[in-house]
Residue frames relative to the residue before (quaternion, step in Angstrom):
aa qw qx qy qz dx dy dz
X 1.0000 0.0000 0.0000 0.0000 0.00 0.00 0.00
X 0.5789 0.6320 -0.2714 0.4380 3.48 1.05 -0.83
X 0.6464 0.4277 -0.2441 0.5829 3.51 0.91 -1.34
X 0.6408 0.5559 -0.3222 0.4202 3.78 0.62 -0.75
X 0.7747 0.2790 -0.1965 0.5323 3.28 0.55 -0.62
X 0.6042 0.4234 -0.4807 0.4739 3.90 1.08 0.08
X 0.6015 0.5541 -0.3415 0.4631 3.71 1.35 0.05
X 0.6470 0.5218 -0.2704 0.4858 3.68 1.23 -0.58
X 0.5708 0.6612 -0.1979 0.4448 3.23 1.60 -0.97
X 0.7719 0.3175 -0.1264 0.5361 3.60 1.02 -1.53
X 0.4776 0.7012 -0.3630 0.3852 3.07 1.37 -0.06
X 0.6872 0.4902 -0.1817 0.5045 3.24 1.03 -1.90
X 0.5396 0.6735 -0.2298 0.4500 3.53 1.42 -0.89
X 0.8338 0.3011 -0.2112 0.4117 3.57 0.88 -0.97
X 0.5845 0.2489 -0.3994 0.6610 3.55 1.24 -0.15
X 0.5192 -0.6247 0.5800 0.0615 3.11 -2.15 1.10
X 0.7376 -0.3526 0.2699 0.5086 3.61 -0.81 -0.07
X 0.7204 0.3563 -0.0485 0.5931 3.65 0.78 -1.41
X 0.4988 0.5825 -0.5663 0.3020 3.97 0.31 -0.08
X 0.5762 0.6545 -0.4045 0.2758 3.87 0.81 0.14
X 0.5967 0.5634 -0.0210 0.5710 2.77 1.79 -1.57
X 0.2167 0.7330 -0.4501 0.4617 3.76 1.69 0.51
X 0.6105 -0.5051 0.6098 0.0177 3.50 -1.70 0.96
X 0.4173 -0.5988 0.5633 0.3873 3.31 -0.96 0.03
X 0.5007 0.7164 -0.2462 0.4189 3.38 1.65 -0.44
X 0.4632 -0.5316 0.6008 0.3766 3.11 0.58 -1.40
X 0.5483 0.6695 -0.2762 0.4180 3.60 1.45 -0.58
X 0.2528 -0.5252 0.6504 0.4870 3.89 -1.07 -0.31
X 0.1580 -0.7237 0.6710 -0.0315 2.90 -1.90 0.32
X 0.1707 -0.7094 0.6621 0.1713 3.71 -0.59 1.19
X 0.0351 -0.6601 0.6965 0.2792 3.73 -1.41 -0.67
X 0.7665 -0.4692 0.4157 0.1396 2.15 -2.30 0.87
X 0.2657 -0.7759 0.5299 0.2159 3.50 -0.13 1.03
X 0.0701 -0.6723 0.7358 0.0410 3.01 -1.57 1.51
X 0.7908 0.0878 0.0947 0.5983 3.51 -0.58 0.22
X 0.7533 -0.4216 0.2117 0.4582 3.42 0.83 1.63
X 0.5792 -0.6931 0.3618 0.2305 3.71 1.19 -0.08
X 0.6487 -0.2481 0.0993 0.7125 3.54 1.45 -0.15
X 0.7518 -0.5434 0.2759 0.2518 3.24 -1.83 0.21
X 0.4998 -0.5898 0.4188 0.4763 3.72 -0.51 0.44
X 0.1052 0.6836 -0.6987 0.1830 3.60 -1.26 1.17
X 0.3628 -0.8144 0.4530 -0.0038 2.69 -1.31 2.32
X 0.4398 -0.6577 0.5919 0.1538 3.44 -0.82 1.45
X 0.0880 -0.8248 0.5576 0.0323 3.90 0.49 1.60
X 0.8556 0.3714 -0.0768 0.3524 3.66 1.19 -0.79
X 0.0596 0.9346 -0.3505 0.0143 3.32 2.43 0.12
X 0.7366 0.3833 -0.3447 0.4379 3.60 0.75 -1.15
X 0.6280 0.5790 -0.2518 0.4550 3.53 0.53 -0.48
X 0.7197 0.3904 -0.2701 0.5067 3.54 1.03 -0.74
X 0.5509 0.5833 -0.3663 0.4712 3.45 1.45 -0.63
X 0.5897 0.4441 -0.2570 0.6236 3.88 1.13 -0.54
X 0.8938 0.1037 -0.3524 0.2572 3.35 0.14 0.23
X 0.3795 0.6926 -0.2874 0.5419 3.09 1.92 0.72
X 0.6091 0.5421 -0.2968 0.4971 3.07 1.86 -0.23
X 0.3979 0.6426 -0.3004 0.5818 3.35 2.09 -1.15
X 0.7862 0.3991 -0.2933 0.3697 3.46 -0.49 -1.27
X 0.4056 0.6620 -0.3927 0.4930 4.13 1.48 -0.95
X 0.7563 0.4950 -0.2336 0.3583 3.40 0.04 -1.94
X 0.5521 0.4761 -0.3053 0.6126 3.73 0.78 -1.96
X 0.8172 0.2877 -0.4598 0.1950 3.64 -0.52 -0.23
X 0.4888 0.6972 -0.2529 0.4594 2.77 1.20 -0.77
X 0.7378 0.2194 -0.1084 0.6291 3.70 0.58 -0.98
X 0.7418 0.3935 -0.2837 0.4631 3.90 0.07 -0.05
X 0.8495 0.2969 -0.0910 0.4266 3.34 -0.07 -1.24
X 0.4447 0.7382 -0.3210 0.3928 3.25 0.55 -0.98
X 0.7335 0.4171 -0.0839 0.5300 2.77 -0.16 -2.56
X 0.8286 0.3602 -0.2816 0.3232 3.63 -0.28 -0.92
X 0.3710 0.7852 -0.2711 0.4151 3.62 1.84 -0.02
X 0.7306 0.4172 -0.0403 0.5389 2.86 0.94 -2.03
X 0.5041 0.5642 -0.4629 0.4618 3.59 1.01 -0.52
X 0.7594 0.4945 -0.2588 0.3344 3.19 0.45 -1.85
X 0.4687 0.5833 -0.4510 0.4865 3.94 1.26 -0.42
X 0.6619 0.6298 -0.2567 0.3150 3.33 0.15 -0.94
X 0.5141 0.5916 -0.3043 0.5414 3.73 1.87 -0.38
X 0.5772 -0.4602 0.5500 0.3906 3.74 -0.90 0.23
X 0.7227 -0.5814 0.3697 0.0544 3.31 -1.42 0.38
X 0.7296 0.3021 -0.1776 0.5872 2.72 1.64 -1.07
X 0.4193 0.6736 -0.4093 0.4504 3.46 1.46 0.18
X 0.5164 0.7373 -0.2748 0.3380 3.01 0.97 -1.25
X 0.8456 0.2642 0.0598 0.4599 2.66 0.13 -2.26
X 0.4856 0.4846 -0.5866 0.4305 3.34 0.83 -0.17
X 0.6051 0.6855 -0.3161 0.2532 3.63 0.84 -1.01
X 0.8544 0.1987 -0.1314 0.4619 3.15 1.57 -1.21
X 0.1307 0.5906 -0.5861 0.5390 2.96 1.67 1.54
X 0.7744 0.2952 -0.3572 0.4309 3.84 -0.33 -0.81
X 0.7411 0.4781 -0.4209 0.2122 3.78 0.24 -0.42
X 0.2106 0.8900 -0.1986 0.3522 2.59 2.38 -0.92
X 0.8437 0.4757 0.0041 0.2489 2.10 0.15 -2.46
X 0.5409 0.7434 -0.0690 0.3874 3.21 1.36 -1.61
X 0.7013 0.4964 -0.1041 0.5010 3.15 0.85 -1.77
X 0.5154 0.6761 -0.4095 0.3310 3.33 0.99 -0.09
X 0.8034 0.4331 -0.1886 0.3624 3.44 1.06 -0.29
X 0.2828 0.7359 -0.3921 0.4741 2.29 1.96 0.71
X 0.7297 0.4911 -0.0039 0.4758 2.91 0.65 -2.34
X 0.5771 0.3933 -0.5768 0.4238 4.14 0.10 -0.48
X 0.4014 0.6975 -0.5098 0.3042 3.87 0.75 -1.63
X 0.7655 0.5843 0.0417 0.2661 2.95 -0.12 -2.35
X 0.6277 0.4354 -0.2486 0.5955 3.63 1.04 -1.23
X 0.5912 0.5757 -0.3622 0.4335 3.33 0.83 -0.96
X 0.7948 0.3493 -0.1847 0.4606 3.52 -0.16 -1.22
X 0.6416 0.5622 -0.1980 0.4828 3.72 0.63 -0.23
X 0.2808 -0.8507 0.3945 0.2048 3.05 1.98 -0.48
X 0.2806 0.7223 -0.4724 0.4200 3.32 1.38 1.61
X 0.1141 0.8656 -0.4873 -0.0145 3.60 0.86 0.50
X 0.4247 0.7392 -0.2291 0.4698 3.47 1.13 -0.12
X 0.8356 0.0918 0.0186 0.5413 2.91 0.45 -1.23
X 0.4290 0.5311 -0.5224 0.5108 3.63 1.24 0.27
X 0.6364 0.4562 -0.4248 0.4545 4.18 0.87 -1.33
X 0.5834 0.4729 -0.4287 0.5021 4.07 0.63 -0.84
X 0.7395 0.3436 -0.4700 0.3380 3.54 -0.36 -0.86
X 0.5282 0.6476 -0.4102 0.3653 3.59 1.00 -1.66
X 0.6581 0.5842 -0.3104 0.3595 3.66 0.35 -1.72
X 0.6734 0.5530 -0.3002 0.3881 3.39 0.86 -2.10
X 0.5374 0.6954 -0.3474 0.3271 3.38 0.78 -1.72
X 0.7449 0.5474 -0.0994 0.3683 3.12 -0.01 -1.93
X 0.7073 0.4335 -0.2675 0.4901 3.72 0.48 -1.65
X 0.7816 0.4129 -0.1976 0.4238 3.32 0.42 -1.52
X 0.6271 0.5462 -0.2930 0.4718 3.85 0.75 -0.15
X 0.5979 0.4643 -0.1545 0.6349 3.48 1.62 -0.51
X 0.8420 0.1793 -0.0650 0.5046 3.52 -0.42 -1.60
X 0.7216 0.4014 -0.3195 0.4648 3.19 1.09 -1.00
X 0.6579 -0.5397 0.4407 0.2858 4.13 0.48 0.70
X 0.8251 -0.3016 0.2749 0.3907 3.55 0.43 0.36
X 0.5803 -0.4181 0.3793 0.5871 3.43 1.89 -0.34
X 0.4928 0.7506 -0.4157 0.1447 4.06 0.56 -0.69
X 0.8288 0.0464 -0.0244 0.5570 2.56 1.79 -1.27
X 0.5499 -0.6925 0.4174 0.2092 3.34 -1.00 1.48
X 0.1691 0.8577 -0.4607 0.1530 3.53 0.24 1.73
X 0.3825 0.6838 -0.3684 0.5004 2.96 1.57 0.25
X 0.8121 0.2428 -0.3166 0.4259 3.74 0.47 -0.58
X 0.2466 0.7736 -0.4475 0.3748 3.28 1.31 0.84
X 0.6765 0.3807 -0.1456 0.6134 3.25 1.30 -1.84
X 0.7403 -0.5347 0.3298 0.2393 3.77 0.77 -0.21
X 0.3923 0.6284 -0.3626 0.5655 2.89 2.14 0.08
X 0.0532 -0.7601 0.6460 0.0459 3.87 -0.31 0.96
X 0.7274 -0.4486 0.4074 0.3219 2.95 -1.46 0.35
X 0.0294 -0.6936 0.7197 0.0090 4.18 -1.24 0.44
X 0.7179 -0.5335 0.3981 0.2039 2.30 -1.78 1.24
X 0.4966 -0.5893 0.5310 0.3523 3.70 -1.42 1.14
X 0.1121 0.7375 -0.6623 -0.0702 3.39 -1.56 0.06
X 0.2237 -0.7915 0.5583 0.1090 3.18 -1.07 1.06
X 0.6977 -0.3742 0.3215 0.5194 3.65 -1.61 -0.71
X 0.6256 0.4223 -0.4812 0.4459 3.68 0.57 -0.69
X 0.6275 0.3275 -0.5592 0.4316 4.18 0.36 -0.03
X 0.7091 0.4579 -0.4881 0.2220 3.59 0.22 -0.60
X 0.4978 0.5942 -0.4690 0.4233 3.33 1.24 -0.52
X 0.7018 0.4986 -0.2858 0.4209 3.21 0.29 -1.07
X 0.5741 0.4858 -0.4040 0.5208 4.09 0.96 -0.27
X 0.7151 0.4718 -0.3179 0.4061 3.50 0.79 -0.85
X 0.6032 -0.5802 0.3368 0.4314 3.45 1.58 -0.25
X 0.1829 0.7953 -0.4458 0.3679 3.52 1.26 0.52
X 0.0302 -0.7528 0.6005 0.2679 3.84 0.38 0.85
X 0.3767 -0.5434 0.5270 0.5340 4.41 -1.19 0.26
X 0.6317 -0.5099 0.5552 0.1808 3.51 -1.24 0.19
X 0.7367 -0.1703 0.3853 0.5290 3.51 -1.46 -0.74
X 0.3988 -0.5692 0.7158 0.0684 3.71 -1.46 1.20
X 0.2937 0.4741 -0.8118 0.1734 3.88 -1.57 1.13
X 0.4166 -0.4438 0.7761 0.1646 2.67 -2.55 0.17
X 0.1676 -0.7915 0.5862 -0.0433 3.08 -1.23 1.15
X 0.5989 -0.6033 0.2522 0.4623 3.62 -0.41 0.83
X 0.8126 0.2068 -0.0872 0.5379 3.16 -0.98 0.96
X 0.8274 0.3594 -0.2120 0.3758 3.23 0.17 -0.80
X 0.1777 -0.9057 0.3109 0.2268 3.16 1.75 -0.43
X 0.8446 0.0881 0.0404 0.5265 4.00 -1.02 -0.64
X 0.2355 0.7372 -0.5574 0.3006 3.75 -0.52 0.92
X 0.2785 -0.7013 0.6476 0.1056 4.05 -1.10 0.66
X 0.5502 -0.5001 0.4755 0.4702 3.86 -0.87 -0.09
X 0.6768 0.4769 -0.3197 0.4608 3.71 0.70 -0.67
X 0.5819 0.4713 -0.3193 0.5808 4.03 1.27 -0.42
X 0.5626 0.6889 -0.3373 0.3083 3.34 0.98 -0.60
X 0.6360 0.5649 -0.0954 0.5170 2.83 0.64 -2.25
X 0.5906 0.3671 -0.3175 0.6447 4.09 0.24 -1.26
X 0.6342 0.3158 -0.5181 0.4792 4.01 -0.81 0.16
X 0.7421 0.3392 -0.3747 0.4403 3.64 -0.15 -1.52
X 0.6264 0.6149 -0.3837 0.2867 3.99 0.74 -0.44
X 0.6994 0.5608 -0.1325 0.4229 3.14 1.49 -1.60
X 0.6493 0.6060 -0.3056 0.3430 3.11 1.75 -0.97
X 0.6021 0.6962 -0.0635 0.3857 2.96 1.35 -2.07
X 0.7362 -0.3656 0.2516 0.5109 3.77 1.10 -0.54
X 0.5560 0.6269 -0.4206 0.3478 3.98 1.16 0.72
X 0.4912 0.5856 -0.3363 0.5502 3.30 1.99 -0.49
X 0.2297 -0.6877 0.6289 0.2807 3.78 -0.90 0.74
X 0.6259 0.5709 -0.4275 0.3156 3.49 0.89 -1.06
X 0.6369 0.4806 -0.4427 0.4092 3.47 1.00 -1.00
X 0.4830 0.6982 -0.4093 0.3343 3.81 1.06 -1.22
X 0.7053 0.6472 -0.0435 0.2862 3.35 0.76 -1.71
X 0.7635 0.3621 0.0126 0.5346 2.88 1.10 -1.97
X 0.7841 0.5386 -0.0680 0.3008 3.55 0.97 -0.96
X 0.6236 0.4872 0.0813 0.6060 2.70 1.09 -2.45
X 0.8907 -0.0504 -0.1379 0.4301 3.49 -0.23 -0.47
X 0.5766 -0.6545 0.4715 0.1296 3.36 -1.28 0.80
X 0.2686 0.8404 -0.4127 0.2264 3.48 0.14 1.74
X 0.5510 -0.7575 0.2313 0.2628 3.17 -0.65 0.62
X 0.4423 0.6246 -0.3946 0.5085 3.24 1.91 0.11
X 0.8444 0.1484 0.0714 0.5097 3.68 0.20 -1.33
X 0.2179 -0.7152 0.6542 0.1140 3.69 -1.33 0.83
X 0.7475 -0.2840 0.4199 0.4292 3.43 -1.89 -0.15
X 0.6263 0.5416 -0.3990 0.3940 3.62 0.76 -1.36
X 0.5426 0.6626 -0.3756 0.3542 3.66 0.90 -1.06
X 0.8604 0.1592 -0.1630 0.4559 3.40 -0.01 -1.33
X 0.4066 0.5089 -0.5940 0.4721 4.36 1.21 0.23
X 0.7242 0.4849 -0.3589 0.3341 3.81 0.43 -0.85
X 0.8059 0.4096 -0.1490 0.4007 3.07 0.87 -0.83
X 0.4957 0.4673 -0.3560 0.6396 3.20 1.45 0.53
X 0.5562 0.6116 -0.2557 0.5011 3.59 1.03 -0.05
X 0.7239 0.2943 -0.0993 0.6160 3.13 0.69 -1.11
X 0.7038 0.4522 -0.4165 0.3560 3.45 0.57 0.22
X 0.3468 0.7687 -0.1741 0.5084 2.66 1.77 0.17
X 0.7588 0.3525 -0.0592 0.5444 3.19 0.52 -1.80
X 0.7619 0.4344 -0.3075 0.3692 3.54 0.74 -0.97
X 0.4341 0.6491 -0.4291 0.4539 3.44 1.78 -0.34
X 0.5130 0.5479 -0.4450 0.4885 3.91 0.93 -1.29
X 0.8173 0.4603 -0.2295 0.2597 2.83 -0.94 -1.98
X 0.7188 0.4486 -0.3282 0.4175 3.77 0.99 -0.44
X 0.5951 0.5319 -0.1357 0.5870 3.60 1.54 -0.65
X 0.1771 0.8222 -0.5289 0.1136 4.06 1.10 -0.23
X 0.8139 0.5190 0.1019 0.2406 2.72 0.57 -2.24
X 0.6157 0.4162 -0.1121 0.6597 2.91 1.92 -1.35
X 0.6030 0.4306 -0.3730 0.5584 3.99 0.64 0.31
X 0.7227 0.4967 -0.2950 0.3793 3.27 0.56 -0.52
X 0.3292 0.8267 0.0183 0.4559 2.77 2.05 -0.71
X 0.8281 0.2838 0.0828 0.4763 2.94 0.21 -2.08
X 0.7302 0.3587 -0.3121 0.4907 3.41 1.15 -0.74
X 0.5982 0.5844 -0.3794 0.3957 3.52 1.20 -0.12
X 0.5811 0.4042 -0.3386 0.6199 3.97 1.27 -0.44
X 0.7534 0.4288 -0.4040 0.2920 3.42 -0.27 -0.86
X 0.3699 -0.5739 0.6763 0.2764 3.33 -1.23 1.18
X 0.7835 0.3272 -0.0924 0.5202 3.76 -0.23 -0.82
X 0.1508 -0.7634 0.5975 0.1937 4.13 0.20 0.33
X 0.6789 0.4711 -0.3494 0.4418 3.49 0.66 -2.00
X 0.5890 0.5444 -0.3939 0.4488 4.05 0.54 -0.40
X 0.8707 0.2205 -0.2212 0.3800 3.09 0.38 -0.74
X 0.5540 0.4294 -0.4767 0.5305 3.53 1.00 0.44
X 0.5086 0.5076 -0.5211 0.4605 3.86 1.02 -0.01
X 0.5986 0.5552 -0.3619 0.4498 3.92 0.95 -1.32
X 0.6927 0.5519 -0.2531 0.3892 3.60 0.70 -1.11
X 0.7483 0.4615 -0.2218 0.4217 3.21 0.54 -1.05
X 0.6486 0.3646 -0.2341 0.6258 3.71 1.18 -1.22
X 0.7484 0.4168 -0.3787 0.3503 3.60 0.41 0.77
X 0.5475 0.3680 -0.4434 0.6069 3.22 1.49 -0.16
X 0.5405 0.4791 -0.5605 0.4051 4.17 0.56 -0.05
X 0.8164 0.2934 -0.3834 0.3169 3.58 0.14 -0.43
X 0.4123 0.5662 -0.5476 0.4577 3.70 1.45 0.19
X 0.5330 0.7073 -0.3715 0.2786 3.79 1.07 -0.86
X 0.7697 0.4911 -0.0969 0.3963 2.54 0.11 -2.43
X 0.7799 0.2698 -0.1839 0.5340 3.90 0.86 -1.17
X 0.5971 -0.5054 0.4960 0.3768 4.11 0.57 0.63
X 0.5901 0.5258 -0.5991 0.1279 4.15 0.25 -0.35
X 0.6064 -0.6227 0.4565 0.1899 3.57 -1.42 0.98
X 0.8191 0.4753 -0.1969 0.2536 3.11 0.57 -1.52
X 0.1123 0.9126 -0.3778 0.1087 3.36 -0.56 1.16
X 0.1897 -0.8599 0.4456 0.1613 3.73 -0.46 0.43
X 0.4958 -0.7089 0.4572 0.2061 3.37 -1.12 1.08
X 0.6359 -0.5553 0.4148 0.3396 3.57 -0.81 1.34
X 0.9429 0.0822 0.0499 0.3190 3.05 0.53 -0.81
């Protein structure tokens, strides 16, 4: 239980308020609204989320942020070598997922990517896989597969820290946590001599930070147009799930 709840903890710790509403890039993204742009989801708890959406404001503001701008301050190719390995990482999230969704395609590409880049590519640092032609694919988790299988997302809150989330996004986290993450499987769960606990608290951390630190500009941004922010990170967020859940590409940068 202990380990369970220091994993839910760094977890909630590594994705920020906005890390849902993430690119495939790493980027925000708005979409083009087809049919209103995604599906109508009722905000069942609006006051309450508006109070803690303010909480999560503050934590950034004092936490992340600060530790964003720090994280600018690295060379470039650190950086990116950095988000070559989480990148990378996240793959085992996403084959799962390709699988069950009945992406076999793109489960054999990621599988391939996995493999090259974890080997030649040093742990993931470097993106040698799209040398041979193995580009990157889109991530996908359990809340999209649910949502392929027809899973409608439920009621929209924001949850400390964790921020923007549906009952159906929900459920996919408590899944991934609980035993869908290999890395956590790997890093946590079993006792090896390659990788520790520290492995996957860091790296869920930094994925975190490096999400910020890529998005500075585009938050600053966002809170500076928006009459209503909490609106428009609710609009944001329940639109990049349904570009998810249904594969649509076409998107447009905030900014």
């Amino acid at each position: 239980m202990k380990k369970l709840l220091s994993v839910v903890i760094i977890t909630l710790l590594s994705l920020t308020n906005s890390s849902a509403i993430a690119g495939d890039d790493g980027k925000i993204k708005i979409i083009e609204k087809n049919n209103n742009g995604y599906e109508e989801v009722g905000d069942c708890f609006e006051k309450v989320n508006r109070g803690i959406f303010g909480f999560n404001q503050v934590l950034d503001r004092v936490v992340f942020k600060p530790l964003a701008k720090g994280y600018r301050m690295f060379p470039q190719p650190i950086r990116s070598g950095t988000s070559n390995a989480l990148s990378n990482i996240g793959n085992v999230v996403t084959i799962p997922n390709n699988l069950l969704q009945g992406q076999f395609k793109d489960a054999g590409v990621n599988s391939a990517r996995l493999i090259i880049n974890s080997t030649l590519g040093i742990a993931g640092i470097f993106d040698v896989a799209s040398y041979y032609g193995l580009n990157k694919r889109d991530k996908e988790d359990y809340g999209q597969t649910f949502g392929v299988w027809g899973a409608r997302p439920g009621c929209y809150f924001v949850l400390p820290i964790l921020g923007p989330t549906t009952v159906r996004d929900s459920l996919g986290s408590v899944i991934n946590i609980i035993g869908g993450d290999a890395w956590y499987n790997v890093t946590v769960v079993k006792d090896t001599q390659y990788f520790s606990e520290a492995d996957y608290y860091v790296s869920r951390l930094l994925n975190g930070v490096d999400f910020r630190a890529k998005n500075l500009e585009s938050f600053d941004s966002l809170e500076k147009n928006s009459v209503d922010l909490y609106a428009s990170v609710r609009s944001l967020y329940l639109q990049d799930r349904y570009r998810k859940v249904r594969n649509i590409d076409k998107t447009t940068d905030t900014l």
